[in-house]
PDB file as gemmi writes it, atoms N, CA and C in Angstrom:
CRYST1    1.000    1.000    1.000  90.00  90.00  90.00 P 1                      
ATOM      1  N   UNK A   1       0.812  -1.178   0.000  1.00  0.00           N  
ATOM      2  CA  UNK A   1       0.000   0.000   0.000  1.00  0.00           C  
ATOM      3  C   UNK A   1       0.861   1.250   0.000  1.00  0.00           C  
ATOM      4  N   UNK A   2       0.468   2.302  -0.241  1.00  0.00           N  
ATOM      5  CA  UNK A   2       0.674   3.531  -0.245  1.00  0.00           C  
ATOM      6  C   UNK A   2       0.735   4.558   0.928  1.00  0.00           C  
ATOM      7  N   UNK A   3       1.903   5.260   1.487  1.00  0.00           N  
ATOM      8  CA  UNK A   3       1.918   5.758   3.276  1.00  0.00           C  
ATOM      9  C   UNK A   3       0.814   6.640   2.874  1.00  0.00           C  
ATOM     10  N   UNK A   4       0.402   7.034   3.865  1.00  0.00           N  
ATOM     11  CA  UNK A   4      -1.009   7.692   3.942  1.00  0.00           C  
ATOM     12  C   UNK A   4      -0.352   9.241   3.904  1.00  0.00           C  
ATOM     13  N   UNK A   5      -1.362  10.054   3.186  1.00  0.00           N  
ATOM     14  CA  UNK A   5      -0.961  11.511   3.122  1.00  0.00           C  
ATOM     15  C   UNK A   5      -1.471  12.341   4.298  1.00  0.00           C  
ATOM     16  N   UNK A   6      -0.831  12.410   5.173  1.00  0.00           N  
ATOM     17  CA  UNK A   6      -0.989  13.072   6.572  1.00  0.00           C  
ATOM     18  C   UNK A   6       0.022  14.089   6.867  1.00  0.00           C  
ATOM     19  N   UNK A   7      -0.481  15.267   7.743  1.00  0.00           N  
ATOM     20  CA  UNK A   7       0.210  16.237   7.950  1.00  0.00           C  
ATOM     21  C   UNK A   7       1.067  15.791   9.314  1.00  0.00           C  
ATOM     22  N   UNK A   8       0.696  14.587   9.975  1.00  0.00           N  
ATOM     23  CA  UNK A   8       1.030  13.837  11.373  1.00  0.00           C  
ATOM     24  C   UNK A   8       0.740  12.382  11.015  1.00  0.00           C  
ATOM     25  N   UNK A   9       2.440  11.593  11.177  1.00  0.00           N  
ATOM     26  CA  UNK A   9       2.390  10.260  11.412  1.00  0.00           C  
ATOM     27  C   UNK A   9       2.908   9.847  12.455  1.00  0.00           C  
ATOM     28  N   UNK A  10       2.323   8.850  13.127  1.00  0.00           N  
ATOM     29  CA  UNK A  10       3.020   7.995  14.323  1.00  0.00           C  
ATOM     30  C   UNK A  10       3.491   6.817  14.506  1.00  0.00           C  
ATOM     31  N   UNK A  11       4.373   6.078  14.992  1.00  0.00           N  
ATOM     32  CA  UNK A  11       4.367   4.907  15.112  1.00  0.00           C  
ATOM     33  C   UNK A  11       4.365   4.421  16.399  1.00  0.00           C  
ATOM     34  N   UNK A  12       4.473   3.689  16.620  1.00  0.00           N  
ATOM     35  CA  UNK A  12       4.113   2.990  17.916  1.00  0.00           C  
ATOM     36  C   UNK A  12       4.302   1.335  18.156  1.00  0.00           C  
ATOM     37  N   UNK A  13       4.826   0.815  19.211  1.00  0.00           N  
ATOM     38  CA  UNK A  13       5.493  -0.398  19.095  1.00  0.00           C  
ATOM     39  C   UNK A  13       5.257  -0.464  20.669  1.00  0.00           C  
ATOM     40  N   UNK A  14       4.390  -1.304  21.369  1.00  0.00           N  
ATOM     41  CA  UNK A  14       4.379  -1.724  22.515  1.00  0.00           C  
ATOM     42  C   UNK A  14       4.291  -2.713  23.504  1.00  0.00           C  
ATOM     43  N   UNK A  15       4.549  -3.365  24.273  1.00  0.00           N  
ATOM     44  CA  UNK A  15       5.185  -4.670  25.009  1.00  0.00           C  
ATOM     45  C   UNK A  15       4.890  -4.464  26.732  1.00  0.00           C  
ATOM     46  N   UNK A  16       4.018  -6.011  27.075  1.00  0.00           N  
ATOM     47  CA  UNK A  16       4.208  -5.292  28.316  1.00  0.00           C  
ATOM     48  C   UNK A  16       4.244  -6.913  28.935  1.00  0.00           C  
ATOM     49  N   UNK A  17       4.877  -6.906  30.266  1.00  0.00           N  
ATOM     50  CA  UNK A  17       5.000  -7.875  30.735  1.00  0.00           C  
ATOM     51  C   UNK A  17       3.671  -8.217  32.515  1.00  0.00           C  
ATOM     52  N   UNK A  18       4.182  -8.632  33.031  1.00  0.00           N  
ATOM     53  CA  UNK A  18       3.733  -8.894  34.576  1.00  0.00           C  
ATOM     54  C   UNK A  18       3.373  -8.072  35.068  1.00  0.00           C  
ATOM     55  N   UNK A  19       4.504  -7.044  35.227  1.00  0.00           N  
ATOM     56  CA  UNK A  19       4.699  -5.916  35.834  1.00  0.00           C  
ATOM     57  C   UNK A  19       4.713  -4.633  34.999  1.00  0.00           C  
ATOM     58  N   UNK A  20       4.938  -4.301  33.947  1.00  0.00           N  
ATOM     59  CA  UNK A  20       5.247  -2.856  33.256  1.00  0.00           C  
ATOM     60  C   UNK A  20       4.796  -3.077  31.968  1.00  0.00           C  
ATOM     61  N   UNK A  21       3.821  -1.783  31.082  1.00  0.00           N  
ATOM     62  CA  UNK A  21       3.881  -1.497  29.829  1.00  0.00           C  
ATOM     63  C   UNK A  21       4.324  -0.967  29.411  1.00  0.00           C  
ATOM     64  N   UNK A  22       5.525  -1.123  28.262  1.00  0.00           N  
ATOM     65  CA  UNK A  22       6.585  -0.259  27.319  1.00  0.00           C  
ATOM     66  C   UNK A  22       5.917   0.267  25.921  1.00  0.00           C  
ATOM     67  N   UNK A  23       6.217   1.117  25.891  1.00  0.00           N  
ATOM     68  CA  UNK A  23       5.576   2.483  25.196  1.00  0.00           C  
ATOM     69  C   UNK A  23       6.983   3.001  23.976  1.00  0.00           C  
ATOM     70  N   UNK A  24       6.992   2.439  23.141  1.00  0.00           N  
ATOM     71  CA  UNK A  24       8.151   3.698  21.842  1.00  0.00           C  
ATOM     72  C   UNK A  24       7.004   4.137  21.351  1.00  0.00           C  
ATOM     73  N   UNK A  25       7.336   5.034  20.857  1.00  0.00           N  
ATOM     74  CA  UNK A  25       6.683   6.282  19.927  1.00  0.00           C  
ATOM     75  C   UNK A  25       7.563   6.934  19.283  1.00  0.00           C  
ATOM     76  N   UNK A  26       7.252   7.032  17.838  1.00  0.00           N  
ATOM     77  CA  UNK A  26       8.054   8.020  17.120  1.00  0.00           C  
ATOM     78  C   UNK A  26       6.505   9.067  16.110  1.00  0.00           C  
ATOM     79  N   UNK A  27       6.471   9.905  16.373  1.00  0.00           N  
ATOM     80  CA  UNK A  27       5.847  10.653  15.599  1.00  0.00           C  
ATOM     81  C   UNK A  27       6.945  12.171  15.128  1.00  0.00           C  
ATOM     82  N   UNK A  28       5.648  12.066  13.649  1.00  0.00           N  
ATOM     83  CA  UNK A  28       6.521  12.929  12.482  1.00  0.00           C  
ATOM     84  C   UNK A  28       5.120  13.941  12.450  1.00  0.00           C  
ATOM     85  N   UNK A  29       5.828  15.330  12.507  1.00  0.00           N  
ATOM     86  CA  UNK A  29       4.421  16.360  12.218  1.00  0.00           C  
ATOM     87  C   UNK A  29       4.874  17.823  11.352  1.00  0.00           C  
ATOM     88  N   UNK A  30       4.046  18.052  10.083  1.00  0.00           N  
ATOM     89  CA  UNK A  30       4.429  19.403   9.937  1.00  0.00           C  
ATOM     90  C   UNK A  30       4.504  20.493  10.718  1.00  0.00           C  
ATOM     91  N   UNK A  31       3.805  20.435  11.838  1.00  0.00           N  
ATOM     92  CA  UNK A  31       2.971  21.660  12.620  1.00  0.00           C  
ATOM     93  C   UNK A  31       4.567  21.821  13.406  1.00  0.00           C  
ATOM     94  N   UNK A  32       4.271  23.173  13.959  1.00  0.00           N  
ATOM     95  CA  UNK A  32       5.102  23.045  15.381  1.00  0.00           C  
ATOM     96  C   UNK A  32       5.402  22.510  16.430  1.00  0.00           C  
ATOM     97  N   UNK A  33       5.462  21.937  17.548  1.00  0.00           N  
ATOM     98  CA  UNK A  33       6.053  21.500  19.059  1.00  0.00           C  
ATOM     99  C   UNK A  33       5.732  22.295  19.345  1.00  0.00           C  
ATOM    100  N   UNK A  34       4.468  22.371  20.599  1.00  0.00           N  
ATOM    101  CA  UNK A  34       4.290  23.223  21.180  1.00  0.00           C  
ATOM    102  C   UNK A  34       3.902  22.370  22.506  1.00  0.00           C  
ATOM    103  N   UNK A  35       4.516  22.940  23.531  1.00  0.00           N  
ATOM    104  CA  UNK A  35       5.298  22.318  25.129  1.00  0.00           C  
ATOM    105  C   UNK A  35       4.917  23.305  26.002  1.00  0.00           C  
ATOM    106  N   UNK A  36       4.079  23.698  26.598  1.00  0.00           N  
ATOM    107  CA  UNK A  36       4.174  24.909  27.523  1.00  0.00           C  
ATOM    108  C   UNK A  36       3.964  24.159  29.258  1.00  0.00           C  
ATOM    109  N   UNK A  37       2.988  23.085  29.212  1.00  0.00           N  
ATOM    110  CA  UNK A  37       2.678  22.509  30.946  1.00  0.00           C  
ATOM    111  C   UNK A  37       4.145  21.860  31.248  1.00  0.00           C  
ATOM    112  N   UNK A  38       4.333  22.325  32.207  1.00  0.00           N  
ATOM    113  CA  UNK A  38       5.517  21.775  33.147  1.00  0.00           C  
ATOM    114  C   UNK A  38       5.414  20.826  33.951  1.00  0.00           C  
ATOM    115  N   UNK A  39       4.148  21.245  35.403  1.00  0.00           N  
ATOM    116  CA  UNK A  39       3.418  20.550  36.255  1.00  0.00           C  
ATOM    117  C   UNK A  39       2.394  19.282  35.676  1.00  0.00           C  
ATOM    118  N   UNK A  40       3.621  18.210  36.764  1.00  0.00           N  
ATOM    119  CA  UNK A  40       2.313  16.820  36.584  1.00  0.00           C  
ATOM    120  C   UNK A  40       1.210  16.959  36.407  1.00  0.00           C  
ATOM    121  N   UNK A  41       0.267  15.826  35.889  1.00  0.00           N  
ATOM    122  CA  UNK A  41      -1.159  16.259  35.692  1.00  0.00           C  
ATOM    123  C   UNK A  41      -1.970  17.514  35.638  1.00  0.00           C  
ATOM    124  N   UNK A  42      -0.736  18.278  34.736  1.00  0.00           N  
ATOM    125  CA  UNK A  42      -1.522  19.614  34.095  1.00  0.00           C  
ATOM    126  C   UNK A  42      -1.973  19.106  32.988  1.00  0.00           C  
ATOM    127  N   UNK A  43      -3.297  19.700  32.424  1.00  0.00           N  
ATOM    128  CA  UNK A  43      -4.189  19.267  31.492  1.00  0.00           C  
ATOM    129  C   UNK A  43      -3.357  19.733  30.063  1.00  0.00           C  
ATOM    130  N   UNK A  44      -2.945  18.468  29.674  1.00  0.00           N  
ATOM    131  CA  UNK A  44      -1.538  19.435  28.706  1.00  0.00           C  
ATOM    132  C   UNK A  44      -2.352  19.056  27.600  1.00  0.00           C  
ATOM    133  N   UNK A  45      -3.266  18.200  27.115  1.00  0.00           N  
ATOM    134  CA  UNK A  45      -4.323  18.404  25.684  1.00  0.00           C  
ATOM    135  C   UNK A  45      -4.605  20.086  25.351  1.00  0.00           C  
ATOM    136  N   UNK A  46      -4.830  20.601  25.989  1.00  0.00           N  
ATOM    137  CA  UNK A  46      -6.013  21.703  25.668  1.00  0.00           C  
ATOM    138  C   UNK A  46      -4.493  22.924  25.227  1.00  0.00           C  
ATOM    139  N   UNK A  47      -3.739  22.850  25.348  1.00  0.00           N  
ATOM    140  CA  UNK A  47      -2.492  23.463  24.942  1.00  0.00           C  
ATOM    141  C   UNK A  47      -1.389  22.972  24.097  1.00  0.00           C  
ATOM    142  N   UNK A  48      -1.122  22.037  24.369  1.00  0.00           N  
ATOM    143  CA  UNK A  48       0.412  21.294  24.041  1.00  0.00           C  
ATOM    144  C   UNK A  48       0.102  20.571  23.144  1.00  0.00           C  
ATOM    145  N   UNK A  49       1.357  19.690  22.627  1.00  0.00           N  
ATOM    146  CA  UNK A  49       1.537  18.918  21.064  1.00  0.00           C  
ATOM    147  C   UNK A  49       1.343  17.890  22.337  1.00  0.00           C  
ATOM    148  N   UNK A  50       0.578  16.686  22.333  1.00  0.00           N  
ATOM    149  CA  UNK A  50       0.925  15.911  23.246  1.00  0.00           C  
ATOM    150  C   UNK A  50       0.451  14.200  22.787  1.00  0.00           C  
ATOM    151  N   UNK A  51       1.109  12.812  23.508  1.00  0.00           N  
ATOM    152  CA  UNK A  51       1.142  11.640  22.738  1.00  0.00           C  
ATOM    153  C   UNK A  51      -0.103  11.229  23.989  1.00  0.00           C  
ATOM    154  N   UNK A  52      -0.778  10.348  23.186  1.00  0.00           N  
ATOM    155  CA  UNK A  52      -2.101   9.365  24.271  1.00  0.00           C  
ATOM    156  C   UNK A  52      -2.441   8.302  23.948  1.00  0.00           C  
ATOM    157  N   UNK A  53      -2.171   7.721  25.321  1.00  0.00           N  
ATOM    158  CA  UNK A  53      -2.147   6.052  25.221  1.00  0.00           C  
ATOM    159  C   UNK A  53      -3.719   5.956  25.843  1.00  0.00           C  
ATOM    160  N   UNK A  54      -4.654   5.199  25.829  1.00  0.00           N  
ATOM    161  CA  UNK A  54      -5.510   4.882  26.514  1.00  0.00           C  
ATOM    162  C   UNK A  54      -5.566   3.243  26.214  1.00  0.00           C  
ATOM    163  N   UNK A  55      -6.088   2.733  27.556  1.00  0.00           N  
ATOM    164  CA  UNK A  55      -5.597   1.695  28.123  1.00  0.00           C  
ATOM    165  C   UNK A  55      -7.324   1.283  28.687  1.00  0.00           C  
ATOM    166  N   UNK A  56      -7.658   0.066  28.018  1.00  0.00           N  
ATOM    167  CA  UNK A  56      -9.135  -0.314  28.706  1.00  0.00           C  
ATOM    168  C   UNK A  56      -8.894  -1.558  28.898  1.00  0.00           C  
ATOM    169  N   UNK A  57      -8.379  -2.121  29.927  1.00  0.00           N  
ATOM    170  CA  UNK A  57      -8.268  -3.394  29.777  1.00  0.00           C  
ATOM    171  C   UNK A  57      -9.439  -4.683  29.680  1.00  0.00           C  
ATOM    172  N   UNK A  58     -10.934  -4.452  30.446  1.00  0.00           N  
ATOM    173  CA  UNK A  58     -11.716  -5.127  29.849  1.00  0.00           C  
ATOM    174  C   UNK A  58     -12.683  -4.471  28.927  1.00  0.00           C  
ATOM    175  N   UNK A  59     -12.304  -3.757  28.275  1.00  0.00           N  
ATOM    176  CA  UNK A  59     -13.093  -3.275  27.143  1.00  0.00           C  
ATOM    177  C   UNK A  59     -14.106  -2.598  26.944  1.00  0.00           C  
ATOM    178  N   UNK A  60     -14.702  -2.132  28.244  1.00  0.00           N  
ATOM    179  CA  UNK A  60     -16.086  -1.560  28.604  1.00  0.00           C  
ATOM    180  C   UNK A  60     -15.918   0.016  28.512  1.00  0.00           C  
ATOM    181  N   UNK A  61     -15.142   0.286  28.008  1.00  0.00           N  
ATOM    182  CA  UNK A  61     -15.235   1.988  28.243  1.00  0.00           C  
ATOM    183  C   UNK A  61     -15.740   2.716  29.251  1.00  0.00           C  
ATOM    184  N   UNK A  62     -15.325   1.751  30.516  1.00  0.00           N  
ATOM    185  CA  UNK A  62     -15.661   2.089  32.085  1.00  0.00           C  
ATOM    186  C   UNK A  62     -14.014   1.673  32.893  1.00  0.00           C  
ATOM    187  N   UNK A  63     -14.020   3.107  33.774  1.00  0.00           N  
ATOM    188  CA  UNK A  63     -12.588   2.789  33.927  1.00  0.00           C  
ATOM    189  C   UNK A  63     -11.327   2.577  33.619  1.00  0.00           C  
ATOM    190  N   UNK A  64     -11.085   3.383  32.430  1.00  0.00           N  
ATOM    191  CA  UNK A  64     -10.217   3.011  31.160  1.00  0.00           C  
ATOM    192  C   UNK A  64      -9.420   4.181  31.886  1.00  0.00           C  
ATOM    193  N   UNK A  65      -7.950   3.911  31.613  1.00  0.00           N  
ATOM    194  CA  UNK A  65      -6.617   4.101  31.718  1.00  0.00           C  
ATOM    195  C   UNK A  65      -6.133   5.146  30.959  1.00  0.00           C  
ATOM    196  N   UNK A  66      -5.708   6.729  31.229  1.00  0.00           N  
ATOM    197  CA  UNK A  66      -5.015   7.617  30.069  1.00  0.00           C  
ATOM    198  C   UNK A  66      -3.977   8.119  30.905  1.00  0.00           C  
ATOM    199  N   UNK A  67      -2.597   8.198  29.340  1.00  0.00           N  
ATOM    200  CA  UNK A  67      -1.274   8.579  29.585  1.00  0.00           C  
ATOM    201  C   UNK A  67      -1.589   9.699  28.976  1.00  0.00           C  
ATOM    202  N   UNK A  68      -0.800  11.034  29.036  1.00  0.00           N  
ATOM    203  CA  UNK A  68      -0.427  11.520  28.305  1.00  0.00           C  
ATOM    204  C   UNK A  68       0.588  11.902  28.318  1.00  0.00           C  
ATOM    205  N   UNK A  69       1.483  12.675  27.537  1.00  0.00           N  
ATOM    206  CA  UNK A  69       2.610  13.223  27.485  1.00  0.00           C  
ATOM    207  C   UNK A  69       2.945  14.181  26.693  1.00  0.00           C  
ATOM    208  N   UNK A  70       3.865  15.080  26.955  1.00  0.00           N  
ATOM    209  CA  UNK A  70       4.039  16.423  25.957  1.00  0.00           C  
ATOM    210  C   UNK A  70       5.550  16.208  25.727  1.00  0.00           C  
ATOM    211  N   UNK A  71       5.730  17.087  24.897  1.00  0.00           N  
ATOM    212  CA  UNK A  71       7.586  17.340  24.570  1.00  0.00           C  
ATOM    213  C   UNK A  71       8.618  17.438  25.492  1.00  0.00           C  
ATOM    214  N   UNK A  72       7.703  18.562  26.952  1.00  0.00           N  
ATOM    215  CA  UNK A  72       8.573  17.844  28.197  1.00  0.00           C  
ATOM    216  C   UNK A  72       8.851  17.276  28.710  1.00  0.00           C  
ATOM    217  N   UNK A  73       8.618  16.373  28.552  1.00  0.00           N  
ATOM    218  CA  UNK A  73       8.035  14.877  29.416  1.00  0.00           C  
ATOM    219  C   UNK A  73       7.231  15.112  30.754  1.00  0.00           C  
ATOM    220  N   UNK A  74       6.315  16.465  30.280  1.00  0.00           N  
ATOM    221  CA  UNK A  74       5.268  16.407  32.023  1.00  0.00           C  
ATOM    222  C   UNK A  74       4.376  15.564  31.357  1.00  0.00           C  
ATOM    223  N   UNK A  75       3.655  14.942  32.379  1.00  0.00           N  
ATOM    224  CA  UNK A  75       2.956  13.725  32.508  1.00  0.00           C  
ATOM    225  C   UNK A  75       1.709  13.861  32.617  1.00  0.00           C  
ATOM    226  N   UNK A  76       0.518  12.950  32.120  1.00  0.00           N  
ATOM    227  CA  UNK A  76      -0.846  13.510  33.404  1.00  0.00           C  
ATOM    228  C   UNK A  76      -1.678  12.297  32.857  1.00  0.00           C  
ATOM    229  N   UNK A  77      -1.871  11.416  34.153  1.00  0.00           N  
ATOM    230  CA  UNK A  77      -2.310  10.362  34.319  1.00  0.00           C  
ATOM    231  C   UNK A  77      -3.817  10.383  34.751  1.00  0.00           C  
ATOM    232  N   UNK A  78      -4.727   9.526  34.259  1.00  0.00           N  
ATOM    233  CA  UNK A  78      -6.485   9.696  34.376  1.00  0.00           C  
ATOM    234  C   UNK A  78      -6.924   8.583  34.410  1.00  0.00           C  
ATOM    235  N   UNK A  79      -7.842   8.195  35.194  1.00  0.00           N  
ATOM    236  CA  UNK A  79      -8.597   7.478  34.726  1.00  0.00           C  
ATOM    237  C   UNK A  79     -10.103   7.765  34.550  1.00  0.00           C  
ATOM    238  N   UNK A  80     -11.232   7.496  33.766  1.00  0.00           N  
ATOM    239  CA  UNK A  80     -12.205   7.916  33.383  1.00  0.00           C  
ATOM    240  C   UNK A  80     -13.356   6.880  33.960  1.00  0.00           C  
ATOM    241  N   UNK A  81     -14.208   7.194  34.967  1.00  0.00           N  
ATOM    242  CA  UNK A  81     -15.071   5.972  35.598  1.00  0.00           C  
ATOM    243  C   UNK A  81     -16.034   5.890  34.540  1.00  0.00           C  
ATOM    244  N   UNK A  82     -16.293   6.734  33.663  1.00  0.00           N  
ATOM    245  CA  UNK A  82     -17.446   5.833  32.339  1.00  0.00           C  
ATOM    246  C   UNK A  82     -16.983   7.516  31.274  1.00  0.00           C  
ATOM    247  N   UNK A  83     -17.511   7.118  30.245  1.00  0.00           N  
ATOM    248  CA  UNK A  83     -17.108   8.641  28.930  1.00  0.00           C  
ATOM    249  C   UNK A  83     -17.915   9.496  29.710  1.00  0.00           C  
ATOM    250  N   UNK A  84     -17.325  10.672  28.770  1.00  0.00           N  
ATOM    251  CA  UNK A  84     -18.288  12.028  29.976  1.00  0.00           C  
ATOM    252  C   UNK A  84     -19.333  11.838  29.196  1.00  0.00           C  
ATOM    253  N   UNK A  85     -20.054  11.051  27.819  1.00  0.00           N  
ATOM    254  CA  UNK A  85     -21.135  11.226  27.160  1.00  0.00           C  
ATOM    255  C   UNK A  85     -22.241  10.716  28.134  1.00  0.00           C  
ATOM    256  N   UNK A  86     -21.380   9.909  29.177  1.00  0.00           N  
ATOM    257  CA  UNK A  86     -22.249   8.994  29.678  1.00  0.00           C  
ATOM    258  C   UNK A  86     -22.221   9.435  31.610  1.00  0.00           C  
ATOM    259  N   UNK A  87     -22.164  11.114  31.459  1.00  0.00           N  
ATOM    260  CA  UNK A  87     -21.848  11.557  32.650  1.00  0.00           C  
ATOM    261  C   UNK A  87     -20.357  11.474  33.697  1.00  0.00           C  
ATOM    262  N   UNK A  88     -19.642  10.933  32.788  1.00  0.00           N  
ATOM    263  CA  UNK A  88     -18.272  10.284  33.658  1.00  0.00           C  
ATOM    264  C   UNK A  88     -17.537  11.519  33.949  1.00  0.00           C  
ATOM    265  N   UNK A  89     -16.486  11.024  34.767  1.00  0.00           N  
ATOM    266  CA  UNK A  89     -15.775  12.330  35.569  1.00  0.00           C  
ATOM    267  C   UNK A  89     -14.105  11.560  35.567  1.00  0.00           C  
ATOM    268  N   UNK A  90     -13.521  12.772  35.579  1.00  0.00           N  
ATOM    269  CA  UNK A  90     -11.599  12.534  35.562  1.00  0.00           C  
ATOM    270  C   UNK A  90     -11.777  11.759  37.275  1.00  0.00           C  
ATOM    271  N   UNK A  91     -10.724  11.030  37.372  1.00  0.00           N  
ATOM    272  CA  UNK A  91     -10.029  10.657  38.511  1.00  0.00           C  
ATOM    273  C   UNK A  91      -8.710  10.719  38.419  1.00  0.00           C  
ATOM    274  N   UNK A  92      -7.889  11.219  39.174  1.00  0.00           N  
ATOM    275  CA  UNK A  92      -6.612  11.731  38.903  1.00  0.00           C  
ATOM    276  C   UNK A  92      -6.211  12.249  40.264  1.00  0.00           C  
ATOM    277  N   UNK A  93      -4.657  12.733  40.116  1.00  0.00           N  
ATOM    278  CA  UNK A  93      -3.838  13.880  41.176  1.00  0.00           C  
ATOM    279  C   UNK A  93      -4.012  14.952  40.927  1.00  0.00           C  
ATOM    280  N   UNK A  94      -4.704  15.632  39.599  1.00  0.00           N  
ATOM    281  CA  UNK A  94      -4.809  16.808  39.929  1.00  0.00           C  
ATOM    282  C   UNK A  94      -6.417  17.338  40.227  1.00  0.00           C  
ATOM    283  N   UNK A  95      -7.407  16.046  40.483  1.00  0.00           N  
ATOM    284  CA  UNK A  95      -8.932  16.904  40.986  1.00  0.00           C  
ATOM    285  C   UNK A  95      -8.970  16.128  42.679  1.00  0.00           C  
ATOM    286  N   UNK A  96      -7.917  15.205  42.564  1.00  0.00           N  
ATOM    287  CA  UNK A  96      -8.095  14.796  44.623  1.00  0.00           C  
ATOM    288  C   UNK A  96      -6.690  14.405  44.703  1.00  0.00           C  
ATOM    289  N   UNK A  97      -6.642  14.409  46.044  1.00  0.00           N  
ATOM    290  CA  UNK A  97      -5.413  13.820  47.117  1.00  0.00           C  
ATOM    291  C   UNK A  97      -5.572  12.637  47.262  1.00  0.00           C  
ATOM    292  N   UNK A  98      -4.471  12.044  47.275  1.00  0.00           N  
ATOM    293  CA  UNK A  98      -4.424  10.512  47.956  1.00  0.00           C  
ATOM    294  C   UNK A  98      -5.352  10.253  49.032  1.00  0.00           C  
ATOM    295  N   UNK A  99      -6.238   9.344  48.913  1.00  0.00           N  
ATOM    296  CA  UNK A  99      -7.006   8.948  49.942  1.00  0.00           C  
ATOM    297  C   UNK A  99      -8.670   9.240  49.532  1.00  0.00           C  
ATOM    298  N   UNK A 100      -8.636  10.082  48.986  1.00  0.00           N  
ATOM    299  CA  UNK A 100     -10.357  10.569  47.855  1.00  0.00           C  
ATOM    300  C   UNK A 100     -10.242   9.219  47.203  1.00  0.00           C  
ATOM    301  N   UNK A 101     -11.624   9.260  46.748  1.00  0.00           N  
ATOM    302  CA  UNK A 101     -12.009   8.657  46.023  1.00  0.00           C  
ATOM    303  C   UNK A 101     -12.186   8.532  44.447  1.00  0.00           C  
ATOM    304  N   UNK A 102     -11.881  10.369  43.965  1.00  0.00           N  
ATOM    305  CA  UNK A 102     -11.455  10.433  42.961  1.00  0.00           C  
ATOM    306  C   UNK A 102     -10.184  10.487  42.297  1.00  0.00           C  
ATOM    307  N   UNK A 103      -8.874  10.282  43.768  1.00  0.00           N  
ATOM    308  CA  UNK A 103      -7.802  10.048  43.069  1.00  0.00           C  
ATOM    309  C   UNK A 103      -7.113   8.673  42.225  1.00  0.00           C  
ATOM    310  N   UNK A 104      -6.627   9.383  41.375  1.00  0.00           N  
ATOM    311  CA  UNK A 104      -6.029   8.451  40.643  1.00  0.00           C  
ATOM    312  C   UNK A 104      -4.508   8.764  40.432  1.00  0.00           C  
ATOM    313  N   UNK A 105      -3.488   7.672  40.327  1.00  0.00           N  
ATOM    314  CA  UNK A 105      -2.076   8.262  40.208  1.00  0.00           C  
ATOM    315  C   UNK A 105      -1.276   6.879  39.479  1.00  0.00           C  
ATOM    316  N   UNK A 106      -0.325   7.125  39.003  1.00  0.00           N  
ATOM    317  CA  UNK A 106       0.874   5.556  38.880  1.00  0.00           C  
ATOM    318  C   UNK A 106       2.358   5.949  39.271  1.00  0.00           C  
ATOM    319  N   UNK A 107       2.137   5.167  40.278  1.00  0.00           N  
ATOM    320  CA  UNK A 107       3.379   5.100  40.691  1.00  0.00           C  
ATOM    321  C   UNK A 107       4.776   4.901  39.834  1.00  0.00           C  
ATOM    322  N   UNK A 108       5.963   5.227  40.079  1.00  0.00           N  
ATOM    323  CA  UNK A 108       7.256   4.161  39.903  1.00  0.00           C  
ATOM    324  C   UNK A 108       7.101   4.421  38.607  1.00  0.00           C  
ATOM    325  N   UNK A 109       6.281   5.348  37.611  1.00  0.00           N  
ATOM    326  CA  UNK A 109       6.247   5.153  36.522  1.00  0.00           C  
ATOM    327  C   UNK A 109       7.859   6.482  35.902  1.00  0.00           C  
ATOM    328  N   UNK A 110       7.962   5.582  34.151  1.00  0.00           N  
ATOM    329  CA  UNK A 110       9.430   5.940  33.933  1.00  0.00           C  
ATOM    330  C   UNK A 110       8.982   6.390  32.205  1.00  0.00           C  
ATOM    331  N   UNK A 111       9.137   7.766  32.007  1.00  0.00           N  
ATOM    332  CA  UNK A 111       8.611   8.280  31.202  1.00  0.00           C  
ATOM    333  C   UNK A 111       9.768   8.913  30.437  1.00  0.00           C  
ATOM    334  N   UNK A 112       9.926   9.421  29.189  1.00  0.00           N  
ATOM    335  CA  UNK A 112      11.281  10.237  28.838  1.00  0.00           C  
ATOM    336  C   UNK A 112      10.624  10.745  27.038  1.00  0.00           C  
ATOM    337  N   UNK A 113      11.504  12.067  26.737  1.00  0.00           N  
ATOM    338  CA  UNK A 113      10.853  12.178  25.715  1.00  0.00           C  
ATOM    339  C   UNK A 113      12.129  13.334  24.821  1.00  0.00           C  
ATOM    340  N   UNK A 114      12.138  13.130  23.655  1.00  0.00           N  
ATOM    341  CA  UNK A 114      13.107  13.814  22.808  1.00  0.00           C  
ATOM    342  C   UNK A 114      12.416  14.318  21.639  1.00  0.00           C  
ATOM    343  N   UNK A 115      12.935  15.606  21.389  1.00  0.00           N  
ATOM    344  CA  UNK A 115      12.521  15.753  20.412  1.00  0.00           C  
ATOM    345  C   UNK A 115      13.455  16.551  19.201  1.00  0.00           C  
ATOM    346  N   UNK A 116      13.418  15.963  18.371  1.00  0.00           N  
ATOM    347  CA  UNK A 116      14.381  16.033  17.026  1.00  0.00           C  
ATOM    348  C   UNK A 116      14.114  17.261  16.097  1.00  0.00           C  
ATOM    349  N   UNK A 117      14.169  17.723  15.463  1.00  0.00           N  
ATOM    350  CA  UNK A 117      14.058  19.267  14.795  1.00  0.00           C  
ATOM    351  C   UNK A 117      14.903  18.656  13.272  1.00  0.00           C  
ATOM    352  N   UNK A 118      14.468  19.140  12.312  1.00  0.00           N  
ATOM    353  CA  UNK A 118      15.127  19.053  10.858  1.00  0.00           C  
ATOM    354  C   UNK A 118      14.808  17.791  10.268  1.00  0.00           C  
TER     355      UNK A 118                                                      
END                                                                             
């Protein structure tokens, strides 16, 4: 086949064992890099160039798993107790503290990110 005519390509190659899911990513974009959230679980979609993994492990689109990541490597981890179509709400570190019920966090996690120019 023929590479697809896109202004943004990605690739992606991932592996996970017992304990850990491994994540490469290489994406290619005409647009700019744009990086501005610094702070963990700052809402870096609504600003930033940023990569997203979502993660449902039984398939229900209840409780499903989101990475994201920007050019800095700030981070911001979610989980979603059902789609907001369906009334759902973020759980995370940045709407509760450890010990709520709406927090959500991952530990021990090992994130890194480069970005190439030319």
């Amino acid at each position: 086949g023929s590479a697809p005519n896109a202004l943004c390509v990605t690739r992606v190659k991932m592996l996970w064992d017992d304990e850990y899911l491994y994540i490469g990513a290489e994406l290619t974009s005409d647009f700019a890099v744009v990086a501005k959230a610094v702070e963990r679980n700052a809402v870096i979609y609504q600003t930033d160039s940023d990569f997203e993994v979502f993660v449902d492990a039984e398939g229900s689109c209840h409780g499903y798993k989101e990475l994201e990541v920007n050019a800095k490597n700030t981070v911001w981890n979610l989980m979603l107790n059902r789609p907001y179509a369906d009334g759902g709400g973020e759980r995370s570190a940045r709407v509760a503290t450890e010990g709520e019920a709406d927090y959500y966090e991952v530990n021990g996690q090992c994130t890194a990110t480069r970005v190439l120019s030319g």
